[in-house]
KEKE-3310 file (N, C-alpha, C; in steps of 0.2 Angstrom, whole numbers, plus 5000, padded with zeros to 4 digits):
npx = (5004:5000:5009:5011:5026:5035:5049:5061:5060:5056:5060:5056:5038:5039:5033:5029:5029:5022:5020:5004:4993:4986:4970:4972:4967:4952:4951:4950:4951:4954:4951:4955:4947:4948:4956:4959:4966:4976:4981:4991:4995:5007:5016:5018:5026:5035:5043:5038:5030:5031:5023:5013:5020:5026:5037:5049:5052:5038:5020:5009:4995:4979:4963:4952:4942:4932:4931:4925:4937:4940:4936:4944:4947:4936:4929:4915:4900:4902:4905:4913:4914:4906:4904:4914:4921:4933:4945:4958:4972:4990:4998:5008:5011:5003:4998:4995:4982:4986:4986:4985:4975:4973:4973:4964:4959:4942:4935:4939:4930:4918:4899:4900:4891:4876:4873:4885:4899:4914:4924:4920:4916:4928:4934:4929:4931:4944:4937:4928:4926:4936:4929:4918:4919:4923:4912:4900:4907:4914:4909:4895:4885:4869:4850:4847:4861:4872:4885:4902:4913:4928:4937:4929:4926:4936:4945:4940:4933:4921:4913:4911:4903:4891:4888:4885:4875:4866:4863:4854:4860:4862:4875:4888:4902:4921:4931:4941:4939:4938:4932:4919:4907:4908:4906:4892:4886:4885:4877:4880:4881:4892:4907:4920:4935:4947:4940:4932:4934:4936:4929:4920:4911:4907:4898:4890:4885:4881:4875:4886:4887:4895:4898:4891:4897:4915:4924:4941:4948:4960:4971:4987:4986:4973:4967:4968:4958:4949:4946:4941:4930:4920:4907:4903:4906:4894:4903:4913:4925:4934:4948:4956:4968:4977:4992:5007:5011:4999:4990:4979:4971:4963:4951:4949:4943:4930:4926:4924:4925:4940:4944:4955:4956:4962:4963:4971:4974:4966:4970:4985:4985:4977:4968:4949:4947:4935:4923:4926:4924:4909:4904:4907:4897:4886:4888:4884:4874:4868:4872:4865:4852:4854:4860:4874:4887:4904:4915:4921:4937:4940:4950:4957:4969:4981:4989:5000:5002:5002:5013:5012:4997:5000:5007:4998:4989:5000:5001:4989:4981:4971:4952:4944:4943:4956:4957:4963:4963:4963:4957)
npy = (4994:5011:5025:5040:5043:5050:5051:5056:5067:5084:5082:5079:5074:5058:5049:5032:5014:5002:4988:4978:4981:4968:4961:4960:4951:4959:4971:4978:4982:4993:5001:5017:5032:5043:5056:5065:5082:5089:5103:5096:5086:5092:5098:5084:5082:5089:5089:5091:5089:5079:5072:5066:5054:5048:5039:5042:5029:5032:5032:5048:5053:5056:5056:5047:5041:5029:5013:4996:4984:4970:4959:4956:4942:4940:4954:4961:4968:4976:4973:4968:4981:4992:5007:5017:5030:5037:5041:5034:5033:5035:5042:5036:5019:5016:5013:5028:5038:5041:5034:5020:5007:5004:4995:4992:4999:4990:4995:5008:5016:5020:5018:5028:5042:5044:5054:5062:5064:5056:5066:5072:5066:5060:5074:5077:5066:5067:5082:5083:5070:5076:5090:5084:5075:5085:5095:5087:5074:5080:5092:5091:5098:5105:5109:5127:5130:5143:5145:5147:5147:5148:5152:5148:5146:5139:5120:5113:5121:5124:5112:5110:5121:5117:5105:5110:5116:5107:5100:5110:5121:5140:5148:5155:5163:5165:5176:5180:5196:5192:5182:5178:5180:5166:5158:5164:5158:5145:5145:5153:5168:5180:5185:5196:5195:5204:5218:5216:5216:5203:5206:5216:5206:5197:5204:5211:5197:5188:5196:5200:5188:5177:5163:5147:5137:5134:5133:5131:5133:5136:5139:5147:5162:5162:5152:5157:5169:5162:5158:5168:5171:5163:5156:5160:5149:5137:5136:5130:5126:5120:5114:5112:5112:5114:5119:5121:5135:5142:5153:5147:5155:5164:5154:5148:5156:5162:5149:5140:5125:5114:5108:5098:5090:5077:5070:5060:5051:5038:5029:5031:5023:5012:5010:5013:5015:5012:5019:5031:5028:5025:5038:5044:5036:5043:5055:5052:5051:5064:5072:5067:5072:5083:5092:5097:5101:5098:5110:5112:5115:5121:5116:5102:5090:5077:5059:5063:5078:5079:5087:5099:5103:5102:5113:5122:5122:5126:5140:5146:5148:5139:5139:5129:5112:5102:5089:5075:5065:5050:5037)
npz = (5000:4998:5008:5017:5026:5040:5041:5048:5064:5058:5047:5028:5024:5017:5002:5003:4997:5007:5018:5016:5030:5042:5050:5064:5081:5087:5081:5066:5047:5037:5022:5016:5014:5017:5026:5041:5046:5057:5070:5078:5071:5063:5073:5078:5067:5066:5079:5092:5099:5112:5119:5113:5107:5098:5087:5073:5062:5055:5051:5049:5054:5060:5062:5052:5038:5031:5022:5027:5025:5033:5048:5061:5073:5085:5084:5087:5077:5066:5049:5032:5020:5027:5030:5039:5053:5065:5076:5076:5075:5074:5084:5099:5096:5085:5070:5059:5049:5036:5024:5014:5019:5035:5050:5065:5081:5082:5093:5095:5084:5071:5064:5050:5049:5037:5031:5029:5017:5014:5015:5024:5035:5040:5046:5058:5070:5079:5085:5087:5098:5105:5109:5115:5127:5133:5137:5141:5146:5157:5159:5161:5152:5150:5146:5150:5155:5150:5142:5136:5123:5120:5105:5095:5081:5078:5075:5086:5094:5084:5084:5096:5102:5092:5099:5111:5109:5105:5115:5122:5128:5129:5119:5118:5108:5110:5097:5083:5074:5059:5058:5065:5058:5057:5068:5072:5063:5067:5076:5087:5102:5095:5102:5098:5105:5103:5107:5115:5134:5145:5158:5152:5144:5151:5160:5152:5146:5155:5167:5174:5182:5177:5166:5166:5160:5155:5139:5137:5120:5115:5125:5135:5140:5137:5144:5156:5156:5155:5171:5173:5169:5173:5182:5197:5212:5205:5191:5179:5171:5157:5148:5134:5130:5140:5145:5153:5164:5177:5186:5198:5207:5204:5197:5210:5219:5217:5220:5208:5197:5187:5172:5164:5145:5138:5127:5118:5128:5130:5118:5119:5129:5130:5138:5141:5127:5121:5126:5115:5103:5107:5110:5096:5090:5098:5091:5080:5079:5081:5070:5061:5064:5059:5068:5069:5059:5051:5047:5034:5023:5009:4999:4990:4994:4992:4995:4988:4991:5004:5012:5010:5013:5027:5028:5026:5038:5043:5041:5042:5035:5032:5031:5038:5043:5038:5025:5019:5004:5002:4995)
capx = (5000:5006:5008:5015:5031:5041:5057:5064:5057:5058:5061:5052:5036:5039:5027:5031:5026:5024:5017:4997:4992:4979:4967:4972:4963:4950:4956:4947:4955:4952:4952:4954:4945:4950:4961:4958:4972:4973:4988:4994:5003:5011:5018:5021:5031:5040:5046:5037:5022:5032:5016:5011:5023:5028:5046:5050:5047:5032:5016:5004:4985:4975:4957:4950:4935:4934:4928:4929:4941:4940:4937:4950:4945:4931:4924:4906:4896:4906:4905:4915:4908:4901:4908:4915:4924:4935:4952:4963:4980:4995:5001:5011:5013:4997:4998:4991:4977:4989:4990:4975:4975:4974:4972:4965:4957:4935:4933:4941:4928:4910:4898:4900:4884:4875:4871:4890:4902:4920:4929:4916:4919:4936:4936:4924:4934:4945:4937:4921:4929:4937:4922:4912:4923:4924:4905:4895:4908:4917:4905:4890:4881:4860:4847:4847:4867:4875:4892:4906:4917:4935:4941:4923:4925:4942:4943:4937:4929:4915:4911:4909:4898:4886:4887:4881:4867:4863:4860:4851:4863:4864:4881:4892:4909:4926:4935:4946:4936:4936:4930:4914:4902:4908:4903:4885:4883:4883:4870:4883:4882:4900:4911:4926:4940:4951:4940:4931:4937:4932:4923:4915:4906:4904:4894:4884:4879:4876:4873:4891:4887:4898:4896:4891:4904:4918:4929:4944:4952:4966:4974:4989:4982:4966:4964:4969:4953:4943:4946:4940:4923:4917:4899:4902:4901:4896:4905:4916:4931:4938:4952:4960:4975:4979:4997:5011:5008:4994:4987:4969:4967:4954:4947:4947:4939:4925:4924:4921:4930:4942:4944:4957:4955:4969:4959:4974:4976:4966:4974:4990:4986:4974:4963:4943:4944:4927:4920:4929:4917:4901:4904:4906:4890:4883:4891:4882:4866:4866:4874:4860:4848:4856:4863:4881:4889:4910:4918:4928:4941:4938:4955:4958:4975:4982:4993:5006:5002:5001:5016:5006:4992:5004:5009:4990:4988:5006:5001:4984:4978:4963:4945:4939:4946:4959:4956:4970:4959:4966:4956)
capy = (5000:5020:5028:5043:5040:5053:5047:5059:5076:5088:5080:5080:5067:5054:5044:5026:5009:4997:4981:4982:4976:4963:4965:4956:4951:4965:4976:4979:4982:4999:5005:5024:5037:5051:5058:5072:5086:5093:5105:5092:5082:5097:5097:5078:5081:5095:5086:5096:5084:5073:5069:5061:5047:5045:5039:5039:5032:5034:5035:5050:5055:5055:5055:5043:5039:5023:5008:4989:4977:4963:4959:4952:4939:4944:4960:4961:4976:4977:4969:4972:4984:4997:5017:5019:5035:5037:5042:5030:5034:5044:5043:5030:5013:5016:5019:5034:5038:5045:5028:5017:5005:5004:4989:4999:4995:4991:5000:5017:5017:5019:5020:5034:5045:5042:5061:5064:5061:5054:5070:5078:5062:5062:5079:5075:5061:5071:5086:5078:5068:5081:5094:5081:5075:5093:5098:5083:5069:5083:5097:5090:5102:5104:5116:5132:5133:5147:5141:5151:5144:5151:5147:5145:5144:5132:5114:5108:5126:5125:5107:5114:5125:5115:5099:5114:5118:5103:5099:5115:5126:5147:5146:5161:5161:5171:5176:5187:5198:5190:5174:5180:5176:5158:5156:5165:5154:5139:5149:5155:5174:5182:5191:5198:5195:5210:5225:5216:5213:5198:5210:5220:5202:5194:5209:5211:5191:5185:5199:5198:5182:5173:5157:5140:5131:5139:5129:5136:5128:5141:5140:5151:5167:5163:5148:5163:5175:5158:5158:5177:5171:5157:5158:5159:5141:5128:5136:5123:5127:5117:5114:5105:5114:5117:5120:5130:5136:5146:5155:5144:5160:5170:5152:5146:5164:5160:5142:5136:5120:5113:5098:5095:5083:5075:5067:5056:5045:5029:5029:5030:5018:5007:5008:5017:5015:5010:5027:5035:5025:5027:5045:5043:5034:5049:5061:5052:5053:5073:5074:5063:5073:5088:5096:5094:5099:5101:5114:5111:5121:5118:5112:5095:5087:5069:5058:5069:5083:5079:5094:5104:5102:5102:5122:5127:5123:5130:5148:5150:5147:5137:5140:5124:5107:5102:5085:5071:5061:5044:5033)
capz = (5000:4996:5014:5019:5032:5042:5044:5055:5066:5053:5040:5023:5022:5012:5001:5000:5000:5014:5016:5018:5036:5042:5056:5071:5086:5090:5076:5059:5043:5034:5017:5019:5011:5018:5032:5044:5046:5064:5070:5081:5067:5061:5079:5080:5061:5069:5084:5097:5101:5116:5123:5107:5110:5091:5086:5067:5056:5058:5046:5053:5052:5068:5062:5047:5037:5027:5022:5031:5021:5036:5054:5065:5077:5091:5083:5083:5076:5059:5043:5027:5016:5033:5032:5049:5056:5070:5077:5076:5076:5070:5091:5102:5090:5081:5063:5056:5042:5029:5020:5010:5025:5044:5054:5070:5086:5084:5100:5091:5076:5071:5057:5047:5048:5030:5027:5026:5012:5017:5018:5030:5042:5042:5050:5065:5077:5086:5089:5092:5105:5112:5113:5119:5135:5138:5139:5142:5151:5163:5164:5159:5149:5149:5145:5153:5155:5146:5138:5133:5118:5117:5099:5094:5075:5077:5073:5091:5096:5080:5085:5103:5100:5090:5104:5119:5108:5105:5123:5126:5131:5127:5118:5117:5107:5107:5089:5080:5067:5053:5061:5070:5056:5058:5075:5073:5055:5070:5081:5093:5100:5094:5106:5096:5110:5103:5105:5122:5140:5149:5161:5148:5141:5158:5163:5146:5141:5161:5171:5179:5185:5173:5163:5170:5157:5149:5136:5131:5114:5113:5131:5136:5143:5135:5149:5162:5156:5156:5175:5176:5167:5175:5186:5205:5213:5202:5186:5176:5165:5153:5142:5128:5130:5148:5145:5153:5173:5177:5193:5198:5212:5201:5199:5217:5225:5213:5221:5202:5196:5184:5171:5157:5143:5134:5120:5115:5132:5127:5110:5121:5138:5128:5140:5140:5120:5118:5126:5110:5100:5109:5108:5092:5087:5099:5086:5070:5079:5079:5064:5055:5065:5056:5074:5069:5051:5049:5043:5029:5020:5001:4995:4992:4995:4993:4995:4984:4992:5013:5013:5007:5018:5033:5027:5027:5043:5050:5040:5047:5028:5032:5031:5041:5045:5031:5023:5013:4998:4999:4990)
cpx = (5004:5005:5013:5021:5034:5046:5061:5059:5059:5060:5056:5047:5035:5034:5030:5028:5028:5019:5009:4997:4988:4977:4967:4967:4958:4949:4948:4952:4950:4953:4950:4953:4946:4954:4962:4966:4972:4982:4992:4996:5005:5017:5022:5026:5038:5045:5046:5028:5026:5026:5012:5014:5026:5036:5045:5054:5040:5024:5011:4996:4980:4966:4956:4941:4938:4929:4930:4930:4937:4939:4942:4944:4941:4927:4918:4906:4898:4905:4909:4909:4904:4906:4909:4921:4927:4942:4955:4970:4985:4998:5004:5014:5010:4998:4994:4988:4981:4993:4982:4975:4977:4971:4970:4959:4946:4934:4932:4934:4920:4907:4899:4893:4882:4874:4880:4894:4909:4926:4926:4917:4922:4937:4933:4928:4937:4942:4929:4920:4931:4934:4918:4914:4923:4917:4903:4900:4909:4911:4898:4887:4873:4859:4846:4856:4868:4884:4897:4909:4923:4938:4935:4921:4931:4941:4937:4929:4923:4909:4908:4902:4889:4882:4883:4874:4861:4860:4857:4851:4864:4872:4883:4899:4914:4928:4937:4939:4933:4932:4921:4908:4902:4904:4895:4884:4881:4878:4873:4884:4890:4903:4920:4931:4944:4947:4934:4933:4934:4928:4919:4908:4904:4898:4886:4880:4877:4877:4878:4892:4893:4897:4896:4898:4907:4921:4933:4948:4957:4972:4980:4983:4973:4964:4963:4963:4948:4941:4943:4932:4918:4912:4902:4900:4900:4898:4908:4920:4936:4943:4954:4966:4978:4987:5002:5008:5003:4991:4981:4969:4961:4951:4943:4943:4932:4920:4920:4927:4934:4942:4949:4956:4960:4965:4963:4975:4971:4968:4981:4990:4983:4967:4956:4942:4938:4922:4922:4921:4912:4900:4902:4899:4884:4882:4886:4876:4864:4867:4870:4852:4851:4858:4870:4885:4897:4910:4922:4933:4942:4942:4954:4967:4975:4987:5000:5008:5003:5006:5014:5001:4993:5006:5003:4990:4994:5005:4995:4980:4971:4958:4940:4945:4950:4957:4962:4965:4964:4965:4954)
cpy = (5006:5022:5033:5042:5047:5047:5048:5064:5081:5089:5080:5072:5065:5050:5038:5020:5005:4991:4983:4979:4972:4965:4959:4956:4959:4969:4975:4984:4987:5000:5012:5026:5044:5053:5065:5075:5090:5097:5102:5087:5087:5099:5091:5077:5084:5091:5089:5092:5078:5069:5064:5053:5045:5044:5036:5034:5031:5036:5040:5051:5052:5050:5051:5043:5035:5017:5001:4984:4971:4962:4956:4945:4942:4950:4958:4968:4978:4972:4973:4977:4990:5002:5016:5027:5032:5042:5036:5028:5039:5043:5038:5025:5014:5019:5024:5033:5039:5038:5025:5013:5004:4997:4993:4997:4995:4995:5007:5020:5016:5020:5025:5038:5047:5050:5065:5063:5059:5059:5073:5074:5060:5068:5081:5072:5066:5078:5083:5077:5074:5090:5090:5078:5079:5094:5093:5077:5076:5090:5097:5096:5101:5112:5121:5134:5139:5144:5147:5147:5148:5148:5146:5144:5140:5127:5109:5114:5125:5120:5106:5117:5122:5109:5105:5115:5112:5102:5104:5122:5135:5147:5154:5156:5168:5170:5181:5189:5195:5182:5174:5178:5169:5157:5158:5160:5147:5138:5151:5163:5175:5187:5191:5201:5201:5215:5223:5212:5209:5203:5213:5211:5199:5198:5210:5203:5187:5189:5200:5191:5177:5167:5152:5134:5137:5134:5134:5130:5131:5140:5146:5157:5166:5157:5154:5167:5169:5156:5166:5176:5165:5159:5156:5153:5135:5129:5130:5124:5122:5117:5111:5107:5118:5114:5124:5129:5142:5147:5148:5150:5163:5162:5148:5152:5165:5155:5137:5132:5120:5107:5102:5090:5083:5068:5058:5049:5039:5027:5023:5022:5013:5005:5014:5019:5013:5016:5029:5031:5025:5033:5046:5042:5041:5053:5060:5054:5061:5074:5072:5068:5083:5097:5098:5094:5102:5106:5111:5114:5117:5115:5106:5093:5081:5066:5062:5074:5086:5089:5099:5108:5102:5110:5125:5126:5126:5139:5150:5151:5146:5140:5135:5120:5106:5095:5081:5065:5056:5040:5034)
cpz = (5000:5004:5013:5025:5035:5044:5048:5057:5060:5048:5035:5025:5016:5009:4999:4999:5004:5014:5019:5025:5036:5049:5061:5075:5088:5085:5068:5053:5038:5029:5018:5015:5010:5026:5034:5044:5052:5065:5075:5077:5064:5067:5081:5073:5064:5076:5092:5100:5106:5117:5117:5107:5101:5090:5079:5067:5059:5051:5053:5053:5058:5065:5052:5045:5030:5024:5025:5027:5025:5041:5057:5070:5085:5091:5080:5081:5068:5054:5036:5022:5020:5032:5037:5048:5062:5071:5080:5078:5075:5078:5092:5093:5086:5075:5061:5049:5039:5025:5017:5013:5032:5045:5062:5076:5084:5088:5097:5088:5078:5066:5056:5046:5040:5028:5027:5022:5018:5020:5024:5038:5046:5045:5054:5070:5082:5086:5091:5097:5108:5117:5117:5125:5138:5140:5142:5147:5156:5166:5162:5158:5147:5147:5151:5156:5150:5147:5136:5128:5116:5109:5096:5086:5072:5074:5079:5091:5092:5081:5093:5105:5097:5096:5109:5116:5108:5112:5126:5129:5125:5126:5116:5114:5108:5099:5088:5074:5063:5054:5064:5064:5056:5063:5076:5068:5061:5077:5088:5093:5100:5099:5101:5105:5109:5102:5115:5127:5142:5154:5160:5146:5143:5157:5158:5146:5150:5167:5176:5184:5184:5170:5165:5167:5153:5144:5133:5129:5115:5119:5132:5140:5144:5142:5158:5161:5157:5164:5179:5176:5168:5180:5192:5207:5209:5195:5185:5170:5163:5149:5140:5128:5135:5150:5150:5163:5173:5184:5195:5203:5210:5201:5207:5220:5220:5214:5215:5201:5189:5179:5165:5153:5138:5130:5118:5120:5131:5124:5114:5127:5136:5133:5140:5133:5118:5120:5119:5105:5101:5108:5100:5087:5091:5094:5080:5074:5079:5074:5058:5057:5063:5061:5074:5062:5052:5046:5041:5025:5011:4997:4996:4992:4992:4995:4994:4989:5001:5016:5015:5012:5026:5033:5027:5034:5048:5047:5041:5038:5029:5035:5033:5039:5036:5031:5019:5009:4998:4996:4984)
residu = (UNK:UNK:UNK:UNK:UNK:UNK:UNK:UNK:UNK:UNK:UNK:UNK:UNK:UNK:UNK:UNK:UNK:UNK:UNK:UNK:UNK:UNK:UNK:UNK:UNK:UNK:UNK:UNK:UNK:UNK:UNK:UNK:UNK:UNK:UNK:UNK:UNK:UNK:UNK:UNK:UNK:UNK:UNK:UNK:UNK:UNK:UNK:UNK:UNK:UNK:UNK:UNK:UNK:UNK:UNK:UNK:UNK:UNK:UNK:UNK:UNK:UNK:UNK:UNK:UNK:UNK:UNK:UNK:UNK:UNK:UNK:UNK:UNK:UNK:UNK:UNK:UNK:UNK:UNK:UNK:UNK:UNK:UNK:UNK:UNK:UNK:UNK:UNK:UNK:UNK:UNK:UNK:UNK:UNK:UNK:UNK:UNK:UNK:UNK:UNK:UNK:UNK:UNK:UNK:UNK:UNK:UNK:UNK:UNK:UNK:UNK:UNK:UNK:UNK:UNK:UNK:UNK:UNK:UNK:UNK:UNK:UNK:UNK:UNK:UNK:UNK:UNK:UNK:UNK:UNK:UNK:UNK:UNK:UNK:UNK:UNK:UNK:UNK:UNK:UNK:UNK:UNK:UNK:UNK:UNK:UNK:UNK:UNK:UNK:UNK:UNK:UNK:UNK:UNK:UNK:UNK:UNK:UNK:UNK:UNK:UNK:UNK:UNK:UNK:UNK:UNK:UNK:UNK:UNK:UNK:UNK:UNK:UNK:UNK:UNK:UNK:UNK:UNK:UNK:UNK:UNK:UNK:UNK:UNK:UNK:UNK:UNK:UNK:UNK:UNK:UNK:UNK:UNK:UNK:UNK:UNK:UNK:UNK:UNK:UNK:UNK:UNK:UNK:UNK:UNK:UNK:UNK:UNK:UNK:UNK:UNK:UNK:UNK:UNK:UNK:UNK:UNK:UNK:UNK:UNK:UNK:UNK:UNK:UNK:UNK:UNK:UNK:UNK:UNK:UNK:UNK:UNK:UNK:UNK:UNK:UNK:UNK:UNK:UNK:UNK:UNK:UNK:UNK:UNK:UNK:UNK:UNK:UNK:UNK:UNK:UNK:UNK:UNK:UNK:UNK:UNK:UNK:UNK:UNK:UNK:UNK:UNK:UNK:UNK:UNK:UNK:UNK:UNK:UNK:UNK:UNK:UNK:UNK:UNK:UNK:UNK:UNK:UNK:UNK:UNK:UNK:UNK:UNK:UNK:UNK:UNK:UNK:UNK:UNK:UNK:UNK:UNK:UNK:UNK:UNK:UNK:UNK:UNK:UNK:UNK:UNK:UNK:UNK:UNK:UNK:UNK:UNK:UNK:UNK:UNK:UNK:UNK:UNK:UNK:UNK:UNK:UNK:UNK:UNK:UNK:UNK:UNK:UNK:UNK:UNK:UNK:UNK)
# end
């Protein structure tokens, strides 16, 4: 099969061939259709994703959408010929999407929800997963919360957004400028971060009270103002990138809580990979009940082209989740 290889950090990726794999115990065997692009393997190319746990060579691609070649021994739920989605790999031992098969844990994977084509649901799995840990496992989100969304027409942020509403929640977002009709296009009101203070939108959208959930995508500082606008008591601030060292004082004299999520830890520990998949099949049911649509940025890439696709995402190019056309 043609796959993509890093061979060192920072080195060019290579397209090459390698032998196809077969699906072991547990495992199911993928024909790949398409392959999300997140800025976390532009990081694990680069050689600044420790946490990742990747050592070239290395094929990368987190998130996949495909079809089932084969089942391994023990997997129920699947049959050749079924659309599944997932996040799969690209981390630890695990191969990554940027090949025309994976061999990849059943647990991982889920149907593909019929009302989307292959590129749309390859750029779902992780941020799906990791808005939906945030809202719904850690800070449970219902109706009549009000939500913040830092990042809110991001990769995870847009899919954030859509999950709070789903469940009911009055969704606020931050963004720069030129980004703010995103975030309203997904029924979230806009706060332009560069012209308002966290006190200013506190004060305006809950009365000073502050928000029951915040998520912030962005981290650095922005985790820091998410600790200024959190609700007195039983607020609940999350992050996917709770990086770096940070006060909690403005969060504790507030008495509102904390959660990080690190999306990648079943991938890497093997274990509570079948929640990734339950969520999942959560995800297609909204997305079928047409609560839930990707953004996608309109180039296509391929195999050839992965470079490419790795430079849009480090120049701040893209217009939604980037995509790699493998089969």
């Amino acid at each position: 099969m043609r796959a993509v290889v890093l061979e060192k950090f920072g080195g060019p990726l290579m397209l090459r061939e390698l032998d196809q794999p077969e699906a072991g115990p547990g495992q199911v065997l993928v024909r790949i259709a398409a392959s999300g692009v997140n800025p976390l393997d532009t990081k694990i190319a680069a050689g600044q994703a420790a946490h990742a746990r990747v050592q070239p060579p290395a094929v990368l691609g987190l998130d996949l959408a495909g079809v089932v070649e084969a089942t391994g021994v023990g997997v129920t739920g699947f049959t050749p010929g079924d659309a599944v989605y997932g996040l799969t790999g690209g981390v630890g031992e695990l191969q990554g999407s940027l090949a025309e098969y994976a061999a990849v844990d059943a647990r991982l994977i889920a149907r593909q929800p019929t009302s989307l084509d292959q590129r749309q649901a390859a750029a779902l799995p992780l941020a799906a997963i990791t808005a939906w840990e945030g809202l719904v496992d850690r800070a449970r989100v219902r109706s009549g919360y009000k939500v913040l969304v830092h990042g809110g027409a991001g990769g995870v942020g847009h899919v954030a957004v859509q999950i709070a509403r789903a469940f009911g929640a009055d969704v606020y977002a931050t963004e720069s400028p030129r980004k703010l009709a995103v975030v309203e296009q997904f029924g979230a009101t806009p706060i332009d971060f560069t012209a308002t203070a966290v006190e200013q939108y506190v004060a305006e959208h809950t009365d000073g009270q502050g928000f029951d959930v915040v998520y912030d995508t962005v981290g650095g500082a922005v985790l820091d103002a998410s600790f200024a606008a959190v609700r007195n008591y039983t607020g609940h601030v999350v992050s996917s990138l709770g990086w770096g060292t940070h006060s909690i004082a403005p969060l504790s004299f507030r008495g509102a809580t904390y959660s990080g999520v690190f999306t990648l830890l079943p991938m890497l520990s093997g274990r509570g990979r079948e929640h990734h998949g339950d969520i999942l099949r959560e995800v297609a049911k909204l997305v079928q009940q047409g609560a839930i649509t990707p953004l996608l940025d309109p180039r296509h890439f391929t195999l050839g082209t992965v470079a490419d696709a790795h430079t849009a995402i480090g120049d701040r190019t893209a217009t939604g989740k980037i995509t790699v056309d493998i089969g």
